[in-house]
C-alpha positions as CSV (number, residue, x, y, z in Angstrom):
1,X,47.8,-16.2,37.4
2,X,45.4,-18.0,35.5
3,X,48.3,-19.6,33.1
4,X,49.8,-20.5,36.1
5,X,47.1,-22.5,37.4
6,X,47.2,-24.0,33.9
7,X,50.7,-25.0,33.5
8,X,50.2,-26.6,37.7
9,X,47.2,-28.9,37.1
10,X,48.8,-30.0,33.6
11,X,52.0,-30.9,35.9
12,X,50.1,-32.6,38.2
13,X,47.6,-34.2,36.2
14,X,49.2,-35.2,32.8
15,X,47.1,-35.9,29.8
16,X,46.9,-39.8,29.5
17,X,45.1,-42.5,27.5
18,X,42.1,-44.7,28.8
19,X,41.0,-47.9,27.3
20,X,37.6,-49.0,27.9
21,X,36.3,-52.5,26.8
22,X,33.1,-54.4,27.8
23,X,32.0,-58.1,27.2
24,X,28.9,-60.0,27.0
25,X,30.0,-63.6,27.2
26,X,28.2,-66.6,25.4
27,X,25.9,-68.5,27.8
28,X,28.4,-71.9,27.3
29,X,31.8,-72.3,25.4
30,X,35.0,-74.0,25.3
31,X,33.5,-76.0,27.8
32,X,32.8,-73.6,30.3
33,X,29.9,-71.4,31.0
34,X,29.7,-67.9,30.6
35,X,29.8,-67.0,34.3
36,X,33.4,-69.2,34.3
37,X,34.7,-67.7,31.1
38,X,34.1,-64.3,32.4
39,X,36.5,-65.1,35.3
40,X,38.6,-66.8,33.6
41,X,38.9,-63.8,31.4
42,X,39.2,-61.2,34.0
43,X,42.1,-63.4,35.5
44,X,43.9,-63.3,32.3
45,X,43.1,-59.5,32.0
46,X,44.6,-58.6,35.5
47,X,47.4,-60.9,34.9
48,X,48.5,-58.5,31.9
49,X,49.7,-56.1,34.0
50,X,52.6,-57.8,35.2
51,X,54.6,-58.5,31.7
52,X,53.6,-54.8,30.9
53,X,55.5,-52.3,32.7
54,X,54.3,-49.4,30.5
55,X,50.5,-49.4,31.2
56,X,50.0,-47.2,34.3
57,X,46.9,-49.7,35.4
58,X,45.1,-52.7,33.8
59,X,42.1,-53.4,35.8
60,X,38.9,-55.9,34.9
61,X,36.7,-57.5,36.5
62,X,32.9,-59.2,37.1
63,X,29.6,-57.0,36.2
64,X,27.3,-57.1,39.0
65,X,24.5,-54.9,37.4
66,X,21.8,-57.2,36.9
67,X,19.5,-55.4,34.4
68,X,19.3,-56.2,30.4
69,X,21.9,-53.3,29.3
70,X,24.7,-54.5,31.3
71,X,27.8,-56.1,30.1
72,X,29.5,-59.4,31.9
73,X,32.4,-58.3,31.8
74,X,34.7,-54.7,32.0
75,X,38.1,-53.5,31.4
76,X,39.7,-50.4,32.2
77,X,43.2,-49.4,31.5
78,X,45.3,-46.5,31.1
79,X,48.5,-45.4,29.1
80,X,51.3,-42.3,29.3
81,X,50.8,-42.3,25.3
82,X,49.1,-43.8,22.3
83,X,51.8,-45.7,21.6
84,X,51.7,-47.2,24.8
85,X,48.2,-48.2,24.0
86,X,49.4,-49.6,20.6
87,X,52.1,-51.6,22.6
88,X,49.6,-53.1,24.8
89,X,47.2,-54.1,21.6
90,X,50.1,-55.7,20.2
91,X,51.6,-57.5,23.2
92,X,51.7,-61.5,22.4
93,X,50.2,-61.7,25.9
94,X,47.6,-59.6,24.9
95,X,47.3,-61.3,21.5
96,X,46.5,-64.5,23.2
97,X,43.5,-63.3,25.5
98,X,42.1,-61.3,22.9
99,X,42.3,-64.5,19.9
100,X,40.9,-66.7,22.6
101,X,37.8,-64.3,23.4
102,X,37.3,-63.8,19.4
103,X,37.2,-67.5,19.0
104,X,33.8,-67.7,20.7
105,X,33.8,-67.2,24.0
106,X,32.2,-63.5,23.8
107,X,29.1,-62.7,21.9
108,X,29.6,-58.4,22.2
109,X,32.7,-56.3,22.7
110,X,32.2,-52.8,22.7
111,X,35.2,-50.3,22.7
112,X,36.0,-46.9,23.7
113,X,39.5,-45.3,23.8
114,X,40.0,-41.8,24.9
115,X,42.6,-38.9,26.0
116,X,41.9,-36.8,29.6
């Protein structure tokens, strides 16, 4: 009974990829300041999920935490598969919001990518 069990939550709850990413955005750049970049950069991260049919969700938006360890800025996305992840890294959509946050607009990104 207990394989059973098993093999049903694996059914109903497939294994899938998550994609974590947080931001810290400069005070001012590209003429904007880091409060606009960050939304500006959470528009472009939502907007993702419309030319990428294979991520099962693509969802950022706006820290509100206020104390010295937060980050400005979060994204969380999931994927069936790793290569679904590697499709999404490789977009050009994605290409284009990720050059334009490593051309200055970010001072930290950290990163965490994980199967459940």
């Amino acid at each position: 009974m207990e394989n059973a069990a098993i093999a049903l939550e694996f059914f109903i709850f497939p294994l899938m990829i998550k994609h974590l990413v947080l931001w810290k955005m400069k005070p001012v750049a590209d003429n904007r300041t880091g409060k606009e970049n960050a939304e500006v950069l959470v528009q472009r991260l939502n907007a993702l999920k419309s030319v990428m049919p294979f991520a099962i969700s693509i969802e950022a938006g706006i820290n509100f935490n206020n104390t010295t360890a937060a980050y400005d800025v979060g994204l969380h996305s999931a994927f069936k598969t790793k290569e679904d992840l590697d499709a999404y890294q490789n977009h050009p959509a994605h290409v284009q919001v990720a050059e334009w946050v490593k051309n200055g607009v970010a001072e930290t990104k950290v990163v965490a990518d994980f199967e459940i």
